[in-house]
C-alpha positions, 0 to 999 in steps of 0.5 A: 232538219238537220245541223251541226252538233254541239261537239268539240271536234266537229269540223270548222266549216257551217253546219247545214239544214235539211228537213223532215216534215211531215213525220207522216205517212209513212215513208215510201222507200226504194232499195237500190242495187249495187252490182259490180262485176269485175275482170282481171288484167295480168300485171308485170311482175312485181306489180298488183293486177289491175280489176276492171269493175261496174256498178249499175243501180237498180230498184227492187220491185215488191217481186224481187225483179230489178227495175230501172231506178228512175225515182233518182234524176242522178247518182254521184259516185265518190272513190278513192282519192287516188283516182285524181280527177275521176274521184268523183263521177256524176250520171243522170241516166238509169242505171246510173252504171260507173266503169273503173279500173284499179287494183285496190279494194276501197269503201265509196260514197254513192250519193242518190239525188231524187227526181226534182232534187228535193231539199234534203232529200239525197241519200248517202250510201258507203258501198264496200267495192271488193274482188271476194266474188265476180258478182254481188249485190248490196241492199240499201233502203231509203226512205222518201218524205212526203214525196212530190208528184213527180217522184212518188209517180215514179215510186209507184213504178216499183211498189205501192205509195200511201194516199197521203204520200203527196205533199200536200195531197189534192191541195198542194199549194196549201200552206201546213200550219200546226196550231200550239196551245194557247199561241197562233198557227206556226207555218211549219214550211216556213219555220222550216225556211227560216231555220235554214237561213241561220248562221252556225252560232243560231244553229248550235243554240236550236239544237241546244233548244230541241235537246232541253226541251224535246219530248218522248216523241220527238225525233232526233237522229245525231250523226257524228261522222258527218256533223249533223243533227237530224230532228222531223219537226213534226214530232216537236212539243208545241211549246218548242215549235213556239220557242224555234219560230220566236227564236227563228222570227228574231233572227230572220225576216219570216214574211219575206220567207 
């Protein structure tokens, strides 16, 4: 999940939830490529020249080659604030290319949404946009959880999947359940559900929760750039999975989750 951290400065607004479950198999990942080419157009004397420039966004194969990276439903693109309306520019077709003019060098967000827009799923790339060449290339990685059918059928377009890297493998609509010692079956998805209906003051105390009492093997990740708080649930001690399901089962109507 991921959540807002307890910090002074964090941004007023609610934090928000995202999950990583299961922690295994091992992720499937995909490497988009960024690879803007750009032109220049002459400028009227004491004015900086306009740059013509693209990006397309490719996946990787296991040979090097560029394939279509059909594993995103869609790419949004945010730039400059000095772009007015086209700041921020949304396309659902391969390869996802953006075409602009202006003068400046500036860094972007690009926001890759996976095929069937999993919950938590969109990846955030900074891509640094500059005129040093005509052409370049920028590698990101990015790491798939679980992959639902659709999107690991399109992962394999690109590279191998684990057996298990579908939810839920042959028995899909099977519930996951982790069984803590000495308690009753915790529904993991369900936990997961009901986390993410808690307001921010229950929110801030999980993390507290998970910061008091995680293990060597619990995994956490604290973005303070963006105020989150990123733990995989599955790595959780089973004395915590009990204490966020009573916490969580307190605050919300897990049966009707």
């Amino acid at each position: 999940m991921s959540c807002k951290p307890l910090y002074p400065s964090s941004p007023p607004h609610p934090p928000s939830l995202a999950l990583d479950l299961p922690h295994t198999p091992p992720p499937s990942s995909a490497n988009p490529l960024l690879t803007p080419p750009s032109s220049q157009e002459p400028a009227a004397e004491g004015e900086f020249p306009l740059r013509r420039w693209s990006i397309k966004i490719y996946v990787q194969g296991e040979d090097g080659s560029e394939l279509p990276a059909t594993c995103f439903e869609k790419v949004t693109y945010k730039l400059h604030e000095s772009f007015g309306t086209r700041a921020k520019q949304v396309f659902k077709q391969p390869p996802f290319e953006i075409s602009e003019e202006g003068w400046g060098e500036f860094e972007m967000l690009v926001v890759l949404t996976p095929v069937g827009n999993p919950k938590g799923g969109e990846a955030t790339m900074v891509h640094d946009l500059n005129f040093a060449q005509e052409r370049y290339e920028s590698f990101h990685s990015v790491a798939f959880r679980n992959p639902k059918p659709e999107l690991a059928e399109r992962l394999r377009e690109s590279g191998p999947v684990g057996e298990n890297g579908v939810a839920g493998g042959a028995g899909a609509a099977g519930k996951k359940e982790r069984k803590g010692k000495g308690s009753r079956a915790v529904d993991m998805e369900k936990l997961a559900q009901g986390l993410e209906t808690l307001g921010e003051e229950d929110l801030l105390h999980v993390v507290q929760l998970v910061h008091d009492n995680k293990s060597e093997d619990t995994y956490t990740k604290n973005d303070v750039e963006n105020g989150e708080f990123h733990v995989d649930l599955y790595t959780l001690p089973d004395n915590l999975i009990k204490m966020l399901w009573d916490f969580t089962s307190g605050k919300t109507d897990m049966a009707a989750l």
